[in-house]
N, C-alpha and C positions, 0 to 999 in steps of 0.2 A: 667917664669911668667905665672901666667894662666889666664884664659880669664874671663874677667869681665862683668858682661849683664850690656848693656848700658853704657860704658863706654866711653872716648872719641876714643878707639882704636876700641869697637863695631862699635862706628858713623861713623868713616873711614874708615872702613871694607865694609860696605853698601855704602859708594861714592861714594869707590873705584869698588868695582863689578857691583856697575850701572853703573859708567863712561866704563868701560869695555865691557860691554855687550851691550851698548850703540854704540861703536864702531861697533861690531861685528854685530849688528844689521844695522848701515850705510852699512858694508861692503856686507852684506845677500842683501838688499833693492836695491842697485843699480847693482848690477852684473848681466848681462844676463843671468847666471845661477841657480838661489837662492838655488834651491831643491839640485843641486850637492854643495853648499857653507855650506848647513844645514846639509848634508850626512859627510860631512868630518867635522864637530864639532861637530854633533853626534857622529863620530864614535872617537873623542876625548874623549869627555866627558865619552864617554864608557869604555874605555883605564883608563881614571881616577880612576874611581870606581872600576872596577878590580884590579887595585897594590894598593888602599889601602886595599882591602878586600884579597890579596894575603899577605900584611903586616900584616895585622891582625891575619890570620889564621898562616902562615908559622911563620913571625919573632916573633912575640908578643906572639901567639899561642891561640888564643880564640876559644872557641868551634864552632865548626860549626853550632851548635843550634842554635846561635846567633849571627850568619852570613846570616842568611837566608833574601832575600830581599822583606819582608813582611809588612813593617813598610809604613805606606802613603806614605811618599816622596819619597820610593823606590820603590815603586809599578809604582808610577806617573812617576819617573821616565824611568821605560823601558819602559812605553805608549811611553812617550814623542820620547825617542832613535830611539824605533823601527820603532813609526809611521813616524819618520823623515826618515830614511834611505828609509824604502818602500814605504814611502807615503802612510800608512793607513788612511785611514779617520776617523775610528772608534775609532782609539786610541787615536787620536790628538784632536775628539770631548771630549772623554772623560774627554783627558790629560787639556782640556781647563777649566774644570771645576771644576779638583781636584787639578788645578794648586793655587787654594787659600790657601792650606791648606803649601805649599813654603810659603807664605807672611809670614804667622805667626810664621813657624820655622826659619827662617831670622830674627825674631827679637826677640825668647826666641832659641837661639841654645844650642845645647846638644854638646857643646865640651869643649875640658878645657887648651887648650893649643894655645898661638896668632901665627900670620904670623910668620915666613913662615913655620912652622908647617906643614906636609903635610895632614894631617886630618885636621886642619884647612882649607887649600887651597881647599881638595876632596869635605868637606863639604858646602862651599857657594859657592865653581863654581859650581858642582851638583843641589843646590838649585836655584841658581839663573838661570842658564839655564832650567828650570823647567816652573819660569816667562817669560824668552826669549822667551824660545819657544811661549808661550801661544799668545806672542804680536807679534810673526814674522807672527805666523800662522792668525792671525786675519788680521795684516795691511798687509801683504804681499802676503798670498796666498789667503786671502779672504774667510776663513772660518768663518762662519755665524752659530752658533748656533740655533737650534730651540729646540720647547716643546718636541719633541722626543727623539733628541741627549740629553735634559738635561732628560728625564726619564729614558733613556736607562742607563744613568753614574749614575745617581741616585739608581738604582736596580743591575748594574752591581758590583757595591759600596758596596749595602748591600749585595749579594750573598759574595762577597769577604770575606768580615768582616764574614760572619757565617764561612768560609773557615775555616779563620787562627784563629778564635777563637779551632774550633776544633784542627785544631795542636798545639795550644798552651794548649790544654787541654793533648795533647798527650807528648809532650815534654819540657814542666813545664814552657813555654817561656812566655809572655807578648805581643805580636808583634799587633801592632793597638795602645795598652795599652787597648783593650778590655777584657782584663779579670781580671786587677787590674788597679786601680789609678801607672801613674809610681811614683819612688822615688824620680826624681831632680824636683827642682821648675818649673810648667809648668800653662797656663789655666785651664787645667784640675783641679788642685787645687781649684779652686773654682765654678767647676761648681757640690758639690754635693759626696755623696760617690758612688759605686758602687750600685747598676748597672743607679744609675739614673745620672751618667754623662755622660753615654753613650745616653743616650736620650736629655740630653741638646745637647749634640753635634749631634747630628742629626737636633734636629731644627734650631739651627743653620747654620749646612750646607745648608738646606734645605733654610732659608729666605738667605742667600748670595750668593747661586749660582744662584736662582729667578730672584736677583737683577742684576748679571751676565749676564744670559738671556735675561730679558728687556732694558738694558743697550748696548747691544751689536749685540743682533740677527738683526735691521736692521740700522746698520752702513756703510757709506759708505764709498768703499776708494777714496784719493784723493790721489793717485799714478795711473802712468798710468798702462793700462796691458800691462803683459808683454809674451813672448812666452815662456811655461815651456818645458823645455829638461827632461824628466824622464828618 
């Protein structure tokens, strides 16, 4: 059977990975050790992504062109991974702001096959620990965005995108979808032809990660602190 957007197996796919991660988030928040509980489902999640992209390339046999992890939520993602494991600051300020762009592929996804599928499963654990992170990092470690962390991911952002536009330029690929509209039904579709959806989606990011910012940079928590073991 393949996967239908929005259908009642979508809507339980999304309950079910919140209720999940929701767990997983109790279990981060009260452990004395949060940062080693994030290290070891990071390095889960990592694990994940690798044997589908082993399945890919090896059993399946996709080109490596199109294996490359340049695509937003893959990008986000090794912020997300790496800055959990080492505790970078930089990548998880980043990872906090391009974690919006998860929301939206959770609810137009690019798969075609339901549970327990294992593209399936890579795909909205991957994504949804994208959001985890974004909310452990906030309620738990107490990371606080400011106007710099959000310009810095702002510019970091767009250096990127000129990156992979050039190799997409060099190896015929699409990776952003910056250099063509993709083919499955996405937002994209209506924000315009090329190249002027790439500028809708830039103001776009630009007014919700804002909102991000003001929303979030002076939150307080209402957990007690606790003492980090790195």
């Amino acid at each position: 059977m393949e996967f239908e957007l929005f259908s009642k197996l979508h809507i339980f796919y999304l309950l079910g990975y919140s209720i999940f991660f929701t767990i997983l988030y109790f279990i981060v928040s009260l452990n004395r050790d949060p940062s080693r509980v994030m290290r070891y489902i990071s390095i889960s999640i990592l694990g994940i992504k690798c044997i589908e992209l082993f399945i890919r390339y090896k059993l399946i046999g996709e080109a490596w062109t199109h294996l490359l992890p340049l695509h937003l939520c893959n990008i986000v993602l090794i912020f997300a991974i790496f800055g959990n494991i080492f505790r970078f600051k930089p990548f998880l300020y980043a990872e906090f702001f391009w974690s919006i762009g998860a929301l939206f592929a959770i609810l137009t996804p690019e798969i075609r096959n339901n549970f327990p599928d294992f593209f399936n499963i890579s795909f909205f654990s991957t994504h949804f620990y994208i959001i985890f992170t974004a909310i452990v990092e906030y309620r738990v470690f107490d990371l606080r965005p400011t106007l710099v962390n959000w310009l810095g991911s702002l510019l970091s952002l767009n250096l990127i995108s000129v990156g992979v536009f050039l190799i997409n330029s060099v190896l015929g690929t699409n990776y952003l979808y910056i250099s063509k509209k993709p083919t499955f039904n996405s937002p994209l579709n209506y924000l315009g032809d090329w190249p002027n959806y790439i500028i809708s989606v830039e103001i776009i990011y630009i007014v919700l990660t804002l909102m991000l910012l003001f929303l979030f940079k002076n939150g307080k928590l209402k957990r007690k602190k606790f003492k980090q073991i790195d």
